[in-house]
N, C-alpha and C positions, 0 to 999 in steps of 0.2 A: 771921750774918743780921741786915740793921737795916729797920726798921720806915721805910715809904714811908706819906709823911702828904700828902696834899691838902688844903690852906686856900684856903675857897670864902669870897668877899665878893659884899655887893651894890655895883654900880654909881657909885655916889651922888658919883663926882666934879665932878660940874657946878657951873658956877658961881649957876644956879637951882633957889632949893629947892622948885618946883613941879616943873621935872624932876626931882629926884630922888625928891621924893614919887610920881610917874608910874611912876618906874622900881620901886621898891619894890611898889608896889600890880600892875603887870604881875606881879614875878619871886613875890607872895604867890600872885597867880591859878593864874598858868601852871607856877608849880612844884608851889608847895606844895597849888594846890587839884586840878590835872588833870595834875601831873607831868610836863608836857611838856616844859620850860626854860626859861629866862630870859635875861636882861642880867650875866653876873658876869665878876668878875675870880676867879685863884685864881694859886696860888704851890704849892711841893713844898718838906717839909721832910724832911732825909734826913741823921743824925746832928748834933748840938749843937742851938741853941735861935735859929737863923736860917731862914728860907724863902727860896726862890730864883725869882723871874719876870722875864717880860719886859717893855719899856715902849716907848716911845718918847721919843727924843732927835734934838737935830741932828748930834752926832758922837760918835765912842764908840760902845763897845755900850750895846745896849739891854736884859742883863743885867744885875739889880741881886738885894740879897739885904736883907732888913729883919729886926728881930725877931719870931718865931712870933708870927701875931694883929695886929699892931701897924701894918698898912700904915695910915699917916695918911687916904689920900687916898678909900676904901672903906668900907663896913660893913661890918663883921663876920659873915658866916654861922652858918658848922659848921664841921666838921675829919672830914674824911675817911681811914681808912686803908685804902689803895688794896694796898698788901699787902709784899712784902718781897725787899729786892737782896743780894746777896752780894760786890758793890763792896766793897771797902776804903775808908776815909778818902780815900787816896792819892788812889784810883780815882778816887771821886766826883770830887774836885779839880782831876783830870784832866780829864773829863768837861767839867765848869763850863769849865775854863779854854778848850776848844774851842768851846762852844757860844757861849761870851762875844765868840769872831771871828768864830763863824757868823752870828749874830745881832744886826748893828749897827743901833742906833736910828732912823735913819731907813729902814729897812726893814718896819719896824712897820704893819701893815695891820689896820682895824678887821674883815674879815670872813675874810681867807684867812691872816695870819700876826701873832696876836695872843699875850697873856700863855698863854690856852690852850692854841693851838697847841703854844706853845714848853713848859709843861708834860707834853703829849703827848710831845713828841722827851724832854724828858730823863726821864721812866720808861719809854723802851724804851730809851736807852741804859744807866739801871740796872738793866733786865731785870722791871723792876713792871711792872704791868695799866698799861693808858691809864687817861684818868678818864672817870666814866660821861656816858651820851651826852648830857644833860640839861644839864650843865656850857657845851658850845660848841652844843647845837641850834640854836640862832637866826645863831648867823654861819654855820655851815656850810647850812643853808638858802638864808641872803642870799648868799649865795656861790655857792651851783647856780642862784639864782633870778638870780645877775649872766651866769653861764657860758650859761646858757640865752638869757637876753636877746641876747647879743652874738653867738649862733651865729646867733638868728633874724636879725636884724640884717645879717650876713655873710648869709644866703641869700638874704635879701629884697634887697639892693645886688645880688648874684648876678644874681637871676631880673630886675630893672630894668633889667642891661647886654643881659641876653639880651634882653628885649623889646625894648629901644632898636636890636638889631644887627637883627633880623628885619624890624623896622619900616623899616629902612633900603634891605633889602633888597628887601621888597616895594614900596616905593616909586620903588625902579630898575627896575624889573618892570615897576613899571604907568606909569611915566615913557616906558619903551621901545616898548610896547604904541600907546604914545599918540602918539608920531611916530610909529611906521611904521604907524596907521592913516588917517593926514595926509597919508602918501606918496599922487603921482598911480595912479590903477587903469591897470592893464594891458590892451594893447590884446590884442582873441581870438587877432592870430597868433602876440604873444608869450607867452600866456601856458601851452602845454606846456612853453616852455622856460625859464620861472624862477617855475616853483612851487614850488621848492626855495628861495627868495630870505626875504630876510626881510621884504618889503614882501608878499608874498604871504600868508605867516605870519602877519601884521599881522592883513592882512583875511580872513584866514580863521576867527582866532579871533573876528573882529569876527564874523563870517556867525554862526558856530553861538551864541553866545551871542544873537544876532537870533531864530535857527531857533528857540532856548529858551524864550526870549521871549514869543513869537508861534506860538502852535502851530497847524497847518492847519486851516482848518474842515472839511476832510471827512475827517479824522483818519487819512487813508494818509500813506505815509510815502515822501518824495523817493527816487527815484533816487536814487546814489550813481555811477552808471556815468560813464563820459566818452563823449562824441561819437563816439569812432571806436573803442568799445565793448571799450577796455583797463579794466584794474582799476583802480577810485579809488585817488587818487595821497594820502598819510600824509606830511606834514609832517614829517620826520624831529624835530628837535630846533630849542628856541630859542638865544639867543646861549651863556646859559650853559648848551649843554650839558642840560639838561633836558629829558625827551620831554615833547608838548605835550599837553596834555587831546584826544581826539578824541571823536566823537558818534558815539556807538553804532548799528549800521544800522536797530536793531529799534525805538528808543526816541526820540524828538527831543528829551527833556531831556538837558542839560548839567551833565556834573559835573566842577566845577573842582578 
């Protein structure tokens, strides 16, 4: 059994040392005063007197390894042990030399595949604890807070197409409405025989929406019947297909 070491740094590679002082005073608050996490880098040491993380490069992996404590670019934290692998030397080596081609430097992402991450993968592949959650809470945050943004995003584009296609539609709707209420009216002997038409359908939706309108002053309600006292004639359907709104016998409002 050998001892799995976690080496935590603060931040502080920037080229401004008021960012780095920023970032220091954050990972003072937010760690050390409400333990919630911070800005760090860290590395895993696991036999001899080297640590192993990830970085970013243009070619090559983005595995490197430096002396315990000693990363130039970082301050210094703590040294955590996370607990213990049963790897061999060999093993380890093995391990490293896989994750070294998993892991190529421009692959390196500051919130979903960073030095953290990549500490994660290699003590589950030496069988240690991950590292505690305080170490990566701020990218894996910014990271649900990117996945979240970009679903909203994809629904909101979604529901835009949908409006835009409805809109299109109802405006072929009301495009068609609108010639065939322009069509000439029907003379009374043709009109039993093309109430089925769609110039009829026209004006008939025109009439009850009138009837809506306009409600009678002595608040009875029209006949429905026809002249030669058959049952009111129902407008089967418009072009697409659609049965059409009718006016209820009992009611003279109109519901579209």
């Amino acid at each position: 059994m050998q001892e799995v070491v976690l080496h935590v740094y603060d931040v502080t590679n920037s080229d401004s040392e008021k960012t780095n002082n920023t970032i220091l005073q954050i990972n003072r608050i937010f760690k050390d005063g409400i333990r919630l996490g911070g800005i760090f880098h860290s590395a895993v040491q696991v036999y001899g007197e080297e640590e192993w993380s990830f970085g970013f490069c243009d070619t090559g992996s983005g595995v490197f390894s430096c002396p315990v404590g000693k990363n130039p670019m970082y301050t210094y934290r703590e040294r955590i042990v996370l607990g213990q692998t049963e790897c061999t030397v060999a093993q380890v080596n093995r391990i490293l030399r896989e994750l070294s081609r998993e892991w190529p430097g421009h692959s390196y992402d500051l919130l979903s595949r960073n030095c953290n991450h990549f500490c994660d993968v290699l003590c589950e592949r030496l069988g240690a604890p991950k590292l505690p959650g305080w170490v990566n809470r701020f990218a894996n945050a910014g990271d649900t807070a990117a996945i979240v943004a970009e679903n909203a995003a994809v629904k909101f584009r979604q529901a835009k197409t949908e409006i835009v296609n409805v809109s299109k539609v109802c405006y072929r709707f009301m495009a068609g409405l609108t010639s065939k209420n322009q069509a000439a009216p029907e003379s009374p002997s043709n009109s039993n025989q093309n109430r089925g038409s769609p110039a009829f359908q026209g004006a008939w939706f025109k009439n009850i929406v009138s009837a809506g309108a306009k409600p009678s002053s002595s608040g009875s309600t029209p006949s429905q019947d026809t002249d030669d006292g058959s049952p009111p004639l129902r407008p089967s359907q418009d072009d697409d297909g659609s049965p059409l709104p009718r006016q209820n016998s009992t009611d003279q409002s109109t519901r579209l």
